[in-house]
N, C-alpha and C positions, 0 to 999 in steps of 0.2 A: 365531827372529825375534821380533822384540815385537811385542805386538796394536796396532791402530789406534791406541789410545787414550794407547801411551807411546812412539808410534814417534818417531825420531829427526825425521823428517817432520815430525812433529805437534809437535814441541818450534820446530823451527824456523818452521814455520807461524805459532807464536803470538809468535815473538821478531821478525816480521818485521811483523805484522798491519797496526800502526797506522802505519810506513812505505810499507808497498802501499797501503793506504786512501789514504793521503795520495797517492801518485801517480797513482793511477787516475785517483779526481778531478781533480787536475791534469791530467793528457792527457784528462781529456770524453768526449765521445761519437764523436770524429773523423765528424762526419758531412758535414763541408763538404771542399773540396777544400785549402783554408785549413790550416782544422784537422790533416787528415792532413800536409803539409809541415811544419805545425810539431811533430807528431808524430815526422817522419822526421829531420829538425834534430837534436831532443835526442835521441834515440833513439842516434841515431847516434853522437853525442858522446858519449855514456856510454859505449854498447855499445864503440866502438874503443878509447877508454880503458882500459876493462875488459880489454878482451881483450890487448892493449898489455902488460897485467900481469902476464896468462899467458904471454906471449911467452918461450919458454924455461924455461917451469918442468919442472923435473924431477918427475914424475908418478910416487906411491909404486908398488911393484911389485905390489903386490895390486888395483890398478886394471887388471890383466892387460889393457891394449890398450886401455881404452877412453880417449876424448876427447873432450871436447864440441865443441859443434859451433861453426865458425868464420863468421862472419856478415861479416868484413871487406870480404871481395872484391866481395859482393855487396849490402852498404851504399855500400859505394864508388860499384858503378855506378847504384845506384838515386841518390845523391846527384849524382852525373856526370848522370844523366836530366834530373834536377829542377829540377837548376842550382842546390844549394841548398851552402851553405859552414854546418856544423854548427860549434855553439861548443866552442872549446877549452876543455875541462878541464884542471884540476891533473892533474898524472900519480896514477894508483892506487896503491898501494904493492900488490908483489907478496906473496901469501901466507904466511907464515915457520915454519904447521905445517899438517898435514893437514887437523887440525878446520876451521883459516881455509878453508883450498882447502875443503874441503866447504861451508862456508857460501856462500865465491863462488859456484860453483858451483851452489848450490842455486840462488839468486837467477837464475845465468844461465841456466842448461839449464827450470827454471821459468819464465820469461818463454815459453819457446812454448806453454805455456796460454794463455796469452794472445794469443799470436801468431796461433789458430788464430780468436780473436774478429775480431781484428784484421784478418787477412787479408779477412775475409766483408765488411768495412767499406770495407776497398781495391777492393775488388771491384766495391761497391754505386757506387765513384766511379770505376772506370773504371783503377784500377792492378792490376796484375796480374804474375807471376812474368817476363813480357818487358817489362815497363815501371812503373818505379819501387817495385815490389811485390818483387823478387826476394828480397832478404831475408828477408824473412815466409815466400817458399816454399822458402828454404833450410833457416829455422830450425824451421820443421811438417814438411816431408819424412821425419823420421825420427821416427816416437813413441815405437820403441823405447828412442830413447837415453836418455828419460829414465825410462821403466821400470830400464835398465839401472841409470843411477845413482841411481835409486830404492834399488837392492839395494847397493850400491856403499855408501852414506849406512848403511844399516839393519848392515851387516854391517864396517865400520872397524872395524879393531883396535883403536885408538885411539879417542875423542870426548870431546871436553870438549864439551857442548851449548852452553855462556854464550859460550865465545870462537867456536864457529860461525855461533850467531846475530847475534853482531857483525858479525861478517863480511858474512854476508848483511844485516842492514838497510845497514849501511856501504852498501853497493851499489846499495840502493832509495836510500838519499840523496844518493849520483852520482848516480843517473837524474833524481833532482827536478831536482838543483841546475842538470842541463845540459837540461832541460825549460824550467826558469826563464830559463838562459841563452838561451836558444834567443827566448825569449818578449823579452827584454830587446833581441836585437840586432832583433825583427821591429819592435820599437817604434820604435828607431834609424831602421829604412829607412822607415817610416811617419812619424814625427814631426817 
């Protein structure tokens, strides 16, 4: 395995940096009940998108079982809760090599770092894994899986580092773009 310092991880960490900066910012501090909806909106739209993409992908045989985790069902009904209709995105193009599917990937199964922030925030306003939160406590429920694909990532047969991290910011800049989106139709029902 490689050290810290040229892990596969660490390659992508930095091809993605200044895309997650960029969206974090954009989604704030969700400290309003506001803010978290419009969190859940883009969030949503990306995340189904994204997943959308996987839908049917043939997963290499040295990923012996493993799968990320599927957030649809339970954005669904946190959005069914909220009453909130997320913006359509363009469809995702589905991965066309391993390296890509690893960068997806990275980005998706990497979001429940966040998620674990996120959750404590949903909390503080009152959503929760029975009410509008459920996604958050599907996507945190497991921290194994992304130790897993941790190992998964470090141990490819295969990696081109340039075209994974494409991949992955690609996927930070869905999330902006349907954060944005989200931001654009709240204006509409405002304005």
């Amino acid at each position: 395995m490689l050290n810290a310092e040229s892990s596969r991880r660490a390659a992508l960490r930095a091809h993605v940096h200044e895309a997650h900066e960029q969206l974090d910012h954009l989604i704030g501090d969700l400290a309003s009940v506001g803010g978290y909806r419009r969190y859940v909106a883009g969030i949503a739209g990306f995340r189904l998108a994204a997943e959308n993409a996987l839908h049917g992908q043939i997963y290499p045989t040295w990923f012996e079982g493993w799968r990320p985790v599927s957030m649809q069902r339970s954005l669904s009904e946190d959005l069914r809760c909220l009453g909130i209709v997320p913006p359509e995105l363009k469809a995702i193009a589905a991965p066309a090599t391993d390296s890509a599917l690893l960068g997806m990937l990275y980005t998706l199964e990497g979001s429940a770092l966040g998620g674990r922030v996120i959750a404590r925030r949903a909390a503080a306003l009152g959503f929760d894994a029975t009410y509008g939160a459920s996604h958050l406590a599907e996507q945190t429920a497991k921290p194994e899986n992304w130790r897993s694909f941790l190992d998964l990532l470090e141990n490819a047969p295969e990696f081109d580092a340039d075209e994974a991290g494409r991949a992955a910011a690609t996927l930070f800049r869905h999330a902006r773009d349907a954060v944005k989106l989200a931001d654009r139709a709240e204006e509409k029902v405002d304005g």
